[in-house]
C-alpha positions in Angstrom: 4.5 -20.6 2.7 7.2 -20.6 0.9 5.7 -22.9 -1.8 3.8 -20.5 -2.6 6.7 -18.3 -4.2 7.4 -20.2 -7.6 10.0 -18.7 -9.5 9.1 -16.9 -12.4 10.7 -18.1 -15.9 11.4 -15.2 -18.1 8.9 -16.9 -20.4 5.8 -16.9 -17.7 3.7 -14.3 -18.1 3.4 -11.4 -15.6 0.2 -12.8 -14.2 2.2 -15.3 -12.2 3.4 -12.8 -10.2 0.0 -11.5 -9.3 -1.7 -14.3 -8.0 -1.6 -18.3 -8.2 -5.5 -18.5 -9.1 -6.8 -19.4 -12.3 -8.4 -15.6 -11.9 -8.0 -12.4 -10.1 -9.3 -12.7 -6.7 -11.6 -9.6 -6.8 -13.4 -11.0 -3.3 -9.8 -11.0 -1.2 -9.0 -7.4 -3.0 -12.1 -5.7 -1.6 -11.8 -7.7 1.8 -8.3 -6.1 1.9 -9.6 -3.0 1.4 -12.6 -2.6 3.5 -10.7 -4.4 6.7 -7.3 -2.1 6.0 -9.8 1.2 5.8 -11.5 0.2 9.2 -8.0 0.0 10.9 -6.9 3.4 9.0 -10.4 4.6 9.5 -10.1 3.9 13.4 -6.0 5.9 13.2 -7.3 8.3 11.3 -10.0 9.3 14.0 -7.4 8.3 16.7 -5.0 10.2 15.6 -7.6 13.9 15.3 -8.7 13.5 19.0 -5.1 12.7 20.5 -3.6 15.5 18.3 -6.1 17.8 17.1 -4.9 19.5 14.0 -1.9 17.4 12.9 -4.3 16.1 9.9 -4.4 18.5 7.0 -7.4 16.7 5.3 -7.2 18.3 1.5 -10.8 17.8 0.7 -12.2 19.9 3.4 -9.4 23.0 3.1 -12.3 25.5 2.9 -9.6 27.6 0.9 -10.0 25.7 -1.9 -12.4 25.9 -4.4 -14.9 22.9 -4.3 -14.2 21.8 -8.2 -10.3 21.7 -7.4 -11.2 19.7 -4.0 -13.0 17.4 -6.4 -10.6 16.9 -8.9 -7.8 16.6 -6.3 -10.3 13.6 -5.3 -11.1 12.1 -8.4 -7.5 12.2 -9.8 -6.4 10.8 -6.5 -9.3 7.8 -7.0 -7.9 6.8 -10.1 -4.3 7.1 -9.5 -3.7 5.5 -6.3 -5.2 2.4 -7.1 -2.7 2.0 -9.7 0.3 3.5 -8.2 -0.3 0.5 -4.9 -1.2 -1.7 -7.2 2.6 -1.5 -9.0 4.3 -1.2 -5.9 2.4 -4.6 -4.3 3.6 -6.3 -8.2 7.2 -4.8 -7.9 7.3 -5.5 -4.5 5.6 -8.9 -3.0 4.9 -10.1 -6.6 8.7 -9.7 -8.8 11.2 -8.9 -5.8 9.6 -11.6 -3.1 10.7 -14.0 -5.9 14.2 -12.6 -6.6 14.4 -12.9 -2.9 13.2 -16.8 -2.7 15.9 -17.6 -5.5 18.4 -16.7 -2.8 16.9 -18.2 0.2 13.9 -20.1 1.2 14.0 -18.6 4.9 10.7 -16.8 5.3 12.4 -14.1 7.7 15.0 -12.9 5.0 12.5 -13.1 2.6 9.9 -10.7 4.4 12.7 -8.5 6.0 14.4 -7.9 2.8 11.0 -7.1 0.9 9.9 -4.8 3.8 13.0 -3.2 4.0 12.5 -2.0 0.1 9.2 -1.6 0.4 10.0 1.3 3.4 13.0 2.7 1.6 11.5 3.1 -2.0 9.4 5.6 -0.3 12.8 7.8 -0.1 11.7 9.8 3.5 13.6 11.1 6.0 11.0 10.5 8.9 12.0 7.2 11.2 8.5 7.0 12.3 7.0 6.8 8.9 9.7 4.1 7.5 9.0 2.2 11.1 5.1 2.6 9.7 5.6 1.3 6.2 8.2 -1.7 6.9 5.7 -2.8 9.4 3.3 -2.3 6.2 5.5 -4.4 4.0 5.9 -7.2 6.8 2.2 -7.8 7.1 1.3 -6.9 3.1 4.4 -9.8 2.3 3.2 -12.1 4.7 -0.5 -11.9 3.3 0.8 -12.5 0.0 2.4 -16.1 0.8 -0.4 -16.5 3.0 -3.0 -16.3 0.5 -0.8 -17.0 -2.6 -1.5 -13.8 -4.5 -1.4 -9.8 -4.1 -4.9 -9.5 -4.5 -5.7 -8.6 -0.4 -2.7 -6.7 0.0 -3.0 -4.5 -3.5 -6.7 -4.0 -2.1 -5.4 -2.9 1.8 -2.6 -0.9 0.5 -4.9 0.7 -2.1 -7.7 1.7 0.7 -4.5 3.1 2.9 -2.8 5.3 0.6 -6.6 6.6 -0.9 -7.2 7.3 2.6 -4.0 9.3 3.6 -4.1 11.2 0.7 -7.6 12.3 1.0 -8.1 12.7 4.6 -4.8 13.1 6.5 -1.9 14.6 3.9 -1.5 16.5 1.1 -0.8 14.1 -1.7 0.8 17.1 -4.1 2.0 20.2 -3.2 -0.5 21.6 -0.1 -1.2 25.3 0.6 1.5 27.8 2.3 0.9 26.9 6.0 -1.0 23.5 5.1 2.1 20.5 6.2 
């Protein structure tokens, strides 16, 4: 595993901390994806019959008009891919090998990359940080797994398109909505 984390030389492009492949892995990003929404998919649903009405899903609030539900949707589709897209290259791609030029334990290395991953997030709810360290755990692990972000840019992609459209209010939510 930890071969796979190859210090980057200032001079080495940014590509290095992407993937080790010749190419972008576009196969592993949409299996990250489609396997992370079934699991989200599954809490989602999980989550609406064990506490009905915790989920304030933004695209059906009735009390918004349908072209603002739309845009909401659309800007959401084209933002969150890039917003987990930077966080998986700040994250498992740069900082994992920051980490690996201190240590090559695999334990300090995910810890400490989870750990940054959850607090970078800046919220005050234990549960959520518990949620998103587990998150980083698995998304780091993939990484030297697989030697490159492409699954885990594609998983954490599908999760945070899926939250913000179907459970939470991405921006500011109506009086009453959180």
């Amino acid at each position: 595993l930890i071969a796979a984390l190859k210090i980057t030389h200032p001079h080495q492009p940014v590509k290095r901390w992407i993937t080790s492949a010749p190419k972008f892995r576009w196969r592993l990003f949409l299996a990250g994806g489609v396997l992370f929404g079934v699991v989200m998919a599954g809490a989602l649903v999980l989550t609406m019959i064990t506490a009905p009405g915790t989920l304030a899903a933004p695209i059906f609030d009735v009390s918004q008009s349908l072209q603002l539900r739309l845009a909401y949707a659309g800007v959401l589709l084209l933002v969150l891919p890039v917003a987990a897209a930077f966080e998986e290259i700040l994250c498992r791609g740069w900082m994992m090998q920051q980490t690996a030029a201190w240590t090559r334990n695999i334990i300090p290395i995910l810890l400490v990359n989870a750990a940054i991953f959850s607090a970078m997030h800046v919220d005050p709810d234990v549960g959520r940080n518990l949620s998103r360290l587990a998150s980083g755990l698995g998304f780091s692990w993939g990484a030297l797994r697989l030697g490159g972000l492409e699954f885990s840019m594609g998983a954490h992609t599908i999760n945070n398109v899926l939250l913000a459209l179907f459970a939470v209010y991405f921006l500011a939510a109506p009086a009453g909505a959180r």
